[in-house]
C-alpha positions in Angstrom: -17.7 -31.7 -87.2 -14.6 -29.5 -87.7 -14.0 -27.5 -91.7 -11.0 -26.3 -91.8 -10.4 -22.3 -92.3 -9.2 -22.8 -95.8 -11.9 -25.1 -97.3 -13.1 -25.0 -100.6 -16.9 -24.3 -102.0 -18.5 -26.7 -104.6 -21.5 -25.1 -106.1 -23.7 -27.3 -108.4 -26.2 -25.8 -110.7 -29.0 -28.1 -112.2 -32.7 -28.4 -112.7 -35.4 -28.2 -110.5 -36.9 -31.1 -112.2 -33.6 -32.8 -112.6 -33.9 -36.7 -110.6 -31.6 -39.1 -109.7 -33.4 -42.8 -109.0 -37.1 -41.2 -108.6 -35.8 -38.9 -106.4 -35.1 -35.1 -106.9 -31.1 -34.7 -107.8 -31.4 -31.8 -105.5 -32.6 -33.8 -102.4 -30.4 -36.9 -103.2 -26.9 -34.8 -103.4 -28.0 -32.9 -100.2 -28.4 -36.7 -98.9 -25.8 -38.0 -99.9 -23.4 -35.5 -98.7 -24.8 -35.4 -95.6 -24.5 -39.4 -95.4 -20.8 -38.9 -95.8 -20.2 -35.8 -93.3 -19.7 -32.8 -95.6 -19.8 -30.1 -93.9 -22.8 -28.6 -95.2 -25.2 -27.5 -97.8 -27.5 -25.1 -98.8 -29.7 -26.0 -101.8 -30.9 -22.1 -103.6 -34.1 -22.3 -105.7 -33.5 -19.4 -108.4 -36.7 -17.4 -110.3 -34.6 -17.2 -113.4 -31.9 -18.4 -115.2 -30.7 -20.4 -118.2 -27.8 -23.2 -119.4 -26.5 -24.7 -121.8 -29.3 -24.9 -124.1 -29.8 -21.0 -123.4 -33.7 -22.1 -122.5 -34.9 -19.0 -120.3 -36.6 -20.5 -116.8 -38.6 -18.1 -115.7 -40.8 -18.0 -112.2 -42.9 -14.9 -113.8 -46.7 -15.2 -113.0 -48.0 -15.5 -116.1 -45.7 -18.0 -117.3 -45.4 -21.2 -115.6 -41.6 -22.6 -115.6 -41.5 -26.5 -114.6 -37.7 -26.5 -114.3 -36.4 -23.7 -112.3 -32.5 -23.3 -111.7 -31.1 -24.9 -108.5 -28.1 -24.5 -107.1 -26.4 -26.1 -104.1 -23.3 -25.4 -102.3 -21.6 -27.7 -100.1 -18.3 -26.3 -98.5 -15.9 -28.9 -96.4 -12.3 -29.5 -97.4 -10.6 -30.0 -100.4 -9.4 -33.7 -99.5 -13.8 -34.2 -98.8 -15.0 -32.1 -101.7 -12.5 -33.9 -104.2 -13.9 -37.7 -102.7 -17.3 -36.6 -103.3 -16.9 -35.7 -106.3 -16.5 -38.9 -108.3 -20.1 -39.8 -105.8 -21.6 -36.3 -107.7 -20.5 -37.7 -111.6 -22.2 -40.7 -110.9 -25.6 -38.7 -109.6 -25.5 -36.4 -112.7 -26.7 -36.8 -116.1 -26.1 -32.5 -116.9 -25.3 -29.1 -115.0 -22.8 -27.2 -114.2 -20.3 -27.8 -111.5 -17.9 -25.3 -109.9 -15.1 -25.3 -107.6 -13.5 -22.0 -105.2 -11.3 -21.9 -102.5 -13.1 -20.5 -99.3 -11.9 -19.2 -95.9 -14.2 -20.2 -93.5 -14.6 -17.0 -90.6 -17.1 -19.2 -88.7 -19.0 -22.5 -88.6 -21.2 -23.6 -85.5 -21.9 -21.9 -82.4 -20.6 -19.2 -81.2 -17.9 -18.7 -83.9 -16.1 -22.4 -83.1 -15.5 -23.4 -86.2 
C-alpha cells in the first residue's frame, strides 16, 4: 500500500464510551477503514479532556471518568480520506472531526513510502 507524500490527516475526536452497532465507534472506524485500505490509524486514549457540552473527563484516581476522550487519526490521500468520509457521517451520532494537509517523510520499511 502506497500514500502519497502530500496526503492529508483526518483526526476524529469522540468518546470512549461512544458505539456504533454494539460495537465501540472507536474499534468500528479503525475497522472500517482498514476494510477499505486507508492507509492507517492510530486510535489515542486521552486522560483529560472536554466537548461540546464542556463536561470535564478526567482519568484522575480518585475520580472515575467512564467516557474518556479518544481520538483517531487515519492519514491516506485526499481522493481516500474524502470517500470515507460520507462512511464516517453515517458511523457518528457526535464528535468532532478535523481535516490537515500532511507530507508524509516516511511510511513502511525502511523509509519506502
Amino acid at each position: 500500500m502506497q500514500i502519497p507524500r502530500n496526503a492529508v490527516l483526518l483526526r476524529i475526536f469522540i468518546g470512549e464510551n461512544d458505539r456504533f452497532q454494539h460495537q465501540p465507534l472507536h474499534e468500528a472506524i479503525v475497522l472500517k477503514a482498514r476494510e477499505l485500505h486507508l492507509g492507517g490509524a492510530t486510535v489515542l486514549r486521552g486522560p483529560m479532556g472536554f466537548g461540546h457540552s464542556s463536561r470535564l473527563h478526567t482519568a484522575k484516581i480518585l475520580r472515575l471518568s467512564e467516557d474518556l476522550p479518544i481520538v483517531i487519526e487515519i492519514v491516506d490521500s485526499e481522493e481516500k480520506i474524502n470517500g470515507f468520509l460520507p462512511v464516517l457521517d453515517t458511523m457518528m451520532g457526535s464528535g468532532l472531526v478535523t481535516m490537515e494537509k500532511v507530507q508524509v517523510l516516511q511510511y513502511g520499511k525502511n523509509g519506502t513510502r
